[in-house]
N, C-alpha and C positions, 0 to 999 in steps of 0.2 A: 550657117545661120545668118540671116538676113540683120544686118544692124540699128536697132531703133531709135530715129533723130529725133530728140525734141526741138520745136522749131520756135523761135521767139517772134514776136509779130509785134509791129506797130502800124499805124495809119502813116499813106505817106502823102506829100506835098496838101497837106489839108492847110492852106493859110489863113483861113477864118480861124482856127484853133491853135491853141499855143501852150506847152506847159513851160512857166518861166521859170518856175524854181519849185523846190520840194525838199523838206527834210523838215525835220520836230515833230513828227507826226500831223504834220500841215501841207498843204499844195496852193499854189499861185498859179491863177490857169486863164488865157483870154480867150473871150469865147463873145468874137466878133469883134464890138468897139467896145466890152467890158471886162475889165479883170477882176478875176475874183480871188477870194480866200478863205479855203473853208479846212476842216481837218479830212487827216489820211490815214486810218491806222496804220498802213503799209512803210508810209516813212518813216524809219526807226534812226536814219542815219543824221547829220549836223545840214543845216543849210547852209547856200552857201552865198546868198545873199543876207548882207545886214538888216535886221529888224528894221530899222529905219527903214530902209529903201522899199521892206513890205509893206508897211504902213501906210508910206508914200504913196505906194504905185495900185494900191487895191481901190476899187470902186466901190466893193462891198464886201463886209466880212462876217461870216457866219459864227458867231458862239454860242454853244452851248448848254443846254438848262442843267443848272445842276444834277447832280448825279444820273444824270443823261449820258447814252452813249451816241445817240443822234437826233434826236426833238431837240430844237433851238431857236434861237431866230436870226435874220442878216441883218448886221450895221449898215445903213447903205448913207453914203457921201451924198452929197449934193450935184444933181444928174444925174442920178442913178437911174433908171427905168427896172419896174419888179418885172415886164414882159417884153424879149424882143425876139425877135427874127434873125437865124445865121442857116446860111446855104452851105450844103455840101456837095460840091461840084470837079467831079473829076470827068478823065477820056468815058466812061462810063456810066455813070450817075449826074442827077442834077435835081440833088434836092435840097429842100428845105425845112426850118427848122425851128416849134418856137420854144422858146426858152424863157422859164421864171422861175425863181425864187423861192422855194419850197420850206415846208417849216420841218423838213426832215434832212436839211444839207444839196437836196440835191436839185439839177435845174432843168433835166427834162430830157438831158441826151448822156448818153456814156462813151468819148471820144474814141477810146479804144476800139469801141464797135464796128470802125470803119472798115476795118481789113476781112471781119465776116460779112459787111457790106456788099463789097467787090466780089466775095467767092460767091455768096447766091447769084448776085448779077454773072457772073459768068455760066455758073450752073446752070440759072435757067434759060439762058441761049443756048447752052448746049443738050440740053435732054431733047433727043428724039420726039421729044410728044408736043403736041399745039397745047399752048396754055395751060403747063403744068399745073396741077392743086397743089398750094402750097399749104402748111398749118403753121402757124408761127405762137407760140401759147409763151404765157410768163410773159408775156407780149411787150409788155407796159407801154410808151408813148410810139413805138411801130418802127425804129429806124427802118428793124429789120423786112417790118410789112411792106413799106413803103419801095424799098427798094428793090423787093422781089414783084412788085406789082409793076414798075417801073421795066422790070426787065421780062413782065410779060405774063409774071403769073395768076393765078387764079386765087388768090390770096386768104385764105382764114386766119383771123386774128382774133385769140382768146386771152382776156384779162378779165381777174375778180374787180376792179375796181370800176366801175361808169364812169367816174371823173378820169381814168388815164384813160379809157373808150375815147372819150370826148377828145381828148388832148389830142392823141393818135390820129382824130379824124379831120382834127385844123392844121396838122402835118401833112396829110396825105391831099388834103385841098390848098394849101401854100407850095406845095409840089406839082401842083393843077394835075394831079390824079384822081380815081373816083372807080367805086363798085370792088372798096376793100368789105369782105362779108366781116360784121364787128359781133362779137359773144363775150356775155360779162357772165361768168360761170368759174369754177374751181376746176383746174386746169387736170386732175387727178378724173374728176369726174368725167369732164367732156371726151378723153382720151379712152379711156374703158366705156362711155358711152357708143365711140366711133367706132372700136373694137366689137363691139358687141353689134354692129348695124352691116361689117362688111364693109365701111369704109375706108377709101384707099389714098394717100399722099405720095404725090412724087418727090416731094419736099419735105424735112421737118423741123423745126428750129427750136432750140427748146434754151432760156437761159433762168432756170429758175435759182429764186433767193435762197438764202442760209433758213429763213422765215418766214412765214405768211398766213394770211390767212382767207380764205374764200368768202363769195356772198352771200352766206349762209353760216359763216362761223367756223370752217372747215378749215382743222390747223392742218399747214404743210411743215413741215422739218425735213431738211433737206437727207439728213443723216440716215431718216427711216424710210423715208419714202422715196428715195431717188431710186433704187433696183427695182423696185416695182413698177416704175412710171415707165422706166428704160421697155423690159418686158412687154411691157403691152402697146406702147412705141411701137418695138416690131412687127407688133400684129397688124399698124395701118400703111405700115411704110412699102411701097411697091418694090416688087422683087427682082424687076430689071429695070427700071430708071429710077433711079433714086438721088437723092443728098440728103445729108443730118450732118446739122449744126450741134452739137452740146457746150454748152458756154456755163461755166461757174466762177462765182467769185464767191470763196470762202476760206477762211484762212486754214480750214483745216484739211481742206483737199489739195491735192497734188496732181498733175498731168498724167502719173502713174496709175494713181488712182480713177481717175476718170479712163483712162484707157481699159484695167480691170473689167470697169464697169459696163463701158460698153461690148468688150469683146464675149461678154459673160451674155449678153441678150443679143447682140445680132451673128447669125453664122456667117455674113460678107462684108465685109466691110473694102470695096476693091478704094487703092488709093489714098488711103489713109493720114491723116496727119494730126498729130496733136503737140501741144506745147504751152505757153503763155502770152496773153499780151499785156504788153507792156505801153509806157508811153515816156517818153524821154526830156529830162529837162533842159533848159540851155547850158547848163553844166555838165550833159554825158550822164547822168545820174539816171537810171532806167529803175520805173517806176512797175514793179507788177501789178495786177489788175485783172487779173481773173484767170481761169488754166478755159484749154479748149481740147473738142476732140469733132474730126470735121472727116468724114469719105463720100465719095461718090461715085457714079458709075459710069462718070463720063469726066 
């Protein structure tokens, strides 16, 4: 019996990105020429920089609303900019990136993301087909669009919101890319729409939230509705060129569980790998941040 590796991942040589420290249920993170500080439920353990020196070394820091678990708003220093620009540029990629200040914590990119970055870029140079169809859904600001458009593909990009649409698309033009197809629709919907039409993905990338909700009011929970979405997934996913991304972050799934899940809806899965990514402080402190499960057929 074949032995199953869970695999850990981080992004690597990303120098426009930094995690400096992490612990109190807090993260210290540079992202460009700003450092930030916002909360982590994930850090449970002690920091291991001095308050003081967080204090010191932040340009902006996110608290809070009362009995809030994430609506708040940022302290921001003096220089602070609420919108800028950081490039993500490896042997393979060269993108860009813009980033602001959100009144939910967060600023526009999820660093961790880079290493599914690199796999689609791989992927889609290697699939047999000219200008695979990619679908990228739960999409939100595009890392993942961008970079599979970058590496060739034929790109669909589905988010409920118009404002991360928008965002997505001043990414994919500060990238000086262009002719990503953008859909603001309930990502449940469009997916059993596609199904139902015979449409076919060589690609599919799916990272949806714990919570959501569509442009119509259309609640998602991840709990209930993740096996069903997988299912009908298979139905657009091509039967010999292929890749799937599934990417979650929620605290109450496991790599086990995601694996479950997918091996319950697709009957191939050739090359498989799943596990978590992480991201690491200057301290060695490895920060989790979501589980993954990733095959393809090249």
């Amino acid at each position: 019996m074949q032995q199953e590796i869970i695999k850990l991942e981080t992004p690597q040589n990303w120098k426009e990105y930094q995690l400096i420290d992490s612990g109190g249920f807090e993260k210290l993170e540079k992202f460009g020429k700003y450092i930030l500080r916002r909360p982590e439920p994930q850090a449970a353990w002690d920091k291991s920089m001095p308050e003081a020196e967080w204090e010191r070394t932040a340009n902006a820091t996110f608290k809070k609303d009362k009995g809030s678990q994430e609506k708040g708003e940022w302290i921001l220093k003096k220089g602070m900019e609420e919108r800028w620009f950081m490039p993500y540029k490896t042997d393979a990629l060269d993108l860009n990136f813009k980033l602001a200040l959100s009144s939910f914590k967060h600023v526009g990119i999820f660093p961790e993301q880079a290493s599914n970055w690199e796999f689609i870029m791989d992927k889609v140079k290697k699939l047999p087909v000219k200008n695979p169809k990619v679908l990228n859904i739960f999409a939100y600001t595009g890392g993942a669009s961008i970079a599979a458009k970058q590496a060739g593909a034929d790109i669909t990009h589905v988010d409920s919101i118009k404002q991360v649409i928008s965002w997505s698309r001043e990414n994919m033009e500060a990238s000086n890319l262009e002719n990503i197809r953008w859909v603001v629709e309930d990502a449940l919907k469009f997916v059993k729409r596609e199904a139902k039409r015979g449409n076919i993905y060589q690609g599919i990338i799916l990272d949806p939230p714990a919570y959501g909700r569509g442009p119509d009011g259309e609640k998602w929970i991840l709990e209930e509705q993740i096996n069903e979405l997988l299912k009908t997934v298979a139905q657009i996913l091509d039967k010999e060129n292929y890749f799937l991304i599934l990417n979650m972050y929620s605290m109450g799934f496991s790599s086990l569980i995601v694996e479950n899940l997918v091996k319950c809806s697709f009957s191939q899965t050739q090359n498989h790998e799943f596990g978590e990514l992480y991201l690491q402080d200057d301290f060695n402190k490895k920060l989790p941040l979501g589980v993954f499960y990733r095959f393809a057929s090249v």
